[in-house]
C-alpha positions as CSV (number, residue, x, y, z in Angstrom):
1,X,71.0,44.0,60.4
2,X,69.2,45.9,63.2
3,X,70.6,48.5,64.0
4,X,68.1,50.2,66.3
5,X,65.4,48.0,68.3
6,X,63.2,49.6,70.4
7,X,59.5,49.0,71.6
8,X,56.8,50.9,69.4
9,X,55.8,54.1,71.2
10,X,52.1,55.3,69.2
11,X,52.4,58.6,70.8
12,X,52.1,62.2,69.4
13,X,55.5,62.6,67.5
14,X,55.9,59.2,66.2
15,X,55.0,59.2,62.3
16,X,51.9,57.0,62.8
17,X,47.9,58.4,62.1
18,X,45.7,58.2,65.0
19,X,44.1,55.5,63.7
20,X,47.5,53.4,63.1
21,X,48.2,54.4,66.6
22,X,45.7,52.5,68.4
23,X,46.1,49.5,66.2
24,X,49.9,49.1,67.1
25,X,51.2,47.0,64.5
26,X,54.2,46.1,66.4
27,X,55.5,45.4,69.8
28,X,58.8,46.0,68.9
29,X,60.4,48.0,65.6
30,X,63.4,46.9,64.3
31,X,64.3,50.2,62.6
32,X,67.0,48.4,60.0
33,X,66.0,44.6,59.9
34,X,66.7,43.6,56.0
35,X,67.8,45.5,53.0
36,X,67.3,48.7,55.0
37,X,63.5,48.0,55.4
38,X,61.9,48.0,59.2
39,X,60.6,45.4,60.8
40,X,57.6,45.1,63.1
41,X,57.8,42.3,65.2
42,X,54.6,41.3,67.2
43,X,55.0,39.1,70.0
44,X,52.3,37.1,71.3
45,X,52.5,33.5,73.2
46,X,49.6,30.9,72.8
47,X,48.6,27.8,74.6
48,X,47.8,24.7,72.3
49,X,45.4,23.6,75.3
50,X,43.0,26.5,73.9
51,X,39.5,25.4,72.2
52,X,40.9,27.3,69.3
53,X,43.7,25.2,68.8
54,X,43.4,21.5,70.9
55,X,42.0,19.4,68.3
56,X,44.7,19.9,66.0
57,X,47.3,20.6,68.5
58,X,47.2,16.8,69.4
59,X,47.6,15.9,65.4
60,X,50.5,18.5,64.6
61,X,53.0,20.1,66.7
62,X,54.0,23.7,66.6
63,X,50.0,24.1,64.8
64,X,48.8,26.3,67.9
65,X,51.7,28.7,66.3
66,X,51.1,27.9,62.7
67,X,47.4,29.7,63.7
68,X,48.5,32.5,65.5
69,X,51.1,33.4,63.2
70,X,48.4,33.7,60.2
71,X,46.7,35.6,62.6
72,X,49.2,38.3,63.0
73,X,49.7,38.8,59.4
74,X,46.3,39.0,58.9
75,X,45.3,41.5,61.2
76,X,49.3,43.7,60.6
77,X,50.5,42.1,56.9
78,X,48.4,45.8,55.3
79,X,49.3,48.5,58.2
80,X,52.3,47.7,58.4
81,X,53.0,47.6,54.4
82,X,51.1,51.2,54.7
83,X,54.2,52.2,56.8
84,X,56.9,50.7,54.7
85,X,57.6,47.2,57.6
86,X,58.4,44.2,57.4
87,X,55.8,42.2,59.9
88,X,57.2,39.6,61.6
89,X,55.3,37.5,64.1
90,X,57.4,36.7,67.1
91,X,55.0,33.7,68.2
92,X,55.8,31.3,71.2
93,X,53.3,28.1,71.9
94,X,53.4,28.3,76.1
95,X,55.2,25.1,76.3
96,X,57.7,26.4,74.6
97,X,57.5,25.7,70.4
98,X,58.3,28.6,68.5
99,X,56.7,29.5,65.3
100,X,58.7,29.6,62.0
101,X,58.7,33.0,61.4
102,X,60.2,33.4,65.1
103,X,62.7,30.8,64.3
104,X,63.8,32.0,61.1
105,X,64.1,35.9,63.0
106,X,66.0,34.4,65.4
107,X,68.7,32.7,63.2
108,X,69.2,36.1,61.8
109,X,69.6,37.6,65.2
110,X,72.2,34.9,66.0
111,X,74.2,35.4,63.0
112,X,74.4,39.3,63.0
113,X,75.5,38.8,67.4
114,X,77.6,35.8,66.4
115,X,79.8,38.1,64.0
116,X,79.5,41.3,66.3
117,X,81.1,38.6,69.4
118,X,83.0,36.9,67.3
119,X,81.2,33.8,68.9
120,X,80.0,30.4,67.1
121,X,76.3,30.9,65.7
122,X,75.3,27.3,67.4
123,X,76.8,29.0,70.6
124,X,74.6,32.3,70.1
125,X,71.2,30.5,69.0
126,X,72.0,27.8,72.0
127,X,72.2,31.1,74.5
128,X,69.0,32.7,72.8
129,X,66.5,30.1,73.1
130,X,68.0,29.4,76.9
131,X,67.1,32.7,77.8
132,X,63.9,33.2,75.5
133,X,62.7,29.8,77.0
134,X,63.8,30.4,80.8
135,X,61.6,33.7,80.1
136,X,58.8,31.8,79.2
137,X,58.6,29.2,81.9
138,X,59.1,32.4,84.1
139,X,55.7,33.9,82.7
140,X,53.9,30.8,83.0
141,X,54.8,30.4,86.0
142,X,53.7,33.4,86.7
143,X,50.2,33.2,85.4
144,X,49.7,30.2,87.2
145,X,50.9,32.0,90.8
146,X,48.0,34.8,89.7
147,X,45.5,32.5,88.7
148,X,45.6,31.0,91.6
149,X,45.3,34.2,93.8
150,X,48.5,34.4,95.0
151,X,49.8,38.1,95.2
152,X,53.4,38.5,93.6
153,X,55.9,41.4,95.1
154,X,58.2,43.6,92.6
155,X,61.3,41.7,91.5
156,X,59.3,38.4,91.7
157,X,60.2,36.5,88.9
158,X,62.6,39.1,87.0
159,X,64.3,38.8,84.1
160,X,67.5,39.2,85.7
């Protein structure tokens, strides 16, 4: 279970070519996920409104994430093999569908801080998509203040 997460710093020191570097496979390493092996999870939130994704967005929920999460493992599945990771796409649709690969992540999470808290698991995942979701409308919201011109002070919106 991981035992170390921490937010991928490229910089001179940290194992990774130059070229790796600037390609940044992860948003956040997960230094013991499974087995022992790292994981690179790379978070990224997409709107089903997009002209990517609309037309089958309106057929087949969660498809937005479906997309994007292909994506990811396209463009990180070989770099991050090269370094010995897991990739895991951490992929949120903006109105608040998670992709599977996120979902599945996220039961693992759960488990491992259910046992550490000694808490139900249904009590833990309940808790972590509250927060993960209340995070998202806060980014949305967000976006929407800034798209619209408005100027947003420090502390606006925090995740506290």
């Amino acid at each position: 279970m991981p035992s170390c997460l921490h937010k991928r710093q490229g910089g001179a020191g940290s194992g990774l070519g130059h070229e790796l570097r600037n390609t940044r496979p992860a948003d956040i390493l997960a230094s013991n996920w499974l087995c022992g092996k790292p994981a690179a999870f790379d978070l990224t939130v997409v709107s089903p409104l997009n002209p990517t994704f609309i037309s089958e967005a309106g057929r087949t929920a969660g498809s937005a994430a479906v997309a994007a999460e292909l994506r990811k493992h396209s463009a990180n599945d070989a770099k991050c093999s090269e370094l010995g990771w897991t990739c895991i796409p951490l992929v949120a649709e903006s109105y608040g569908a998670w992709g599977s690969k996120a979902v599945q992540a996220f039961s693992r999470l759960a488990s491992y801080l259910a046992t550490r808290t000694n808490s139900p698991k249904s009590k833990v995942v309940c808790s972590l998509y509250g927060r993960l979701n209340l995070t998202l409308v806060r980014a949305n919201a967000r976006a929407l203040l800034l798209r619209g011109g408005c100027s947003l002070q420090e502390g606006d919106f925090s995740s506290s």
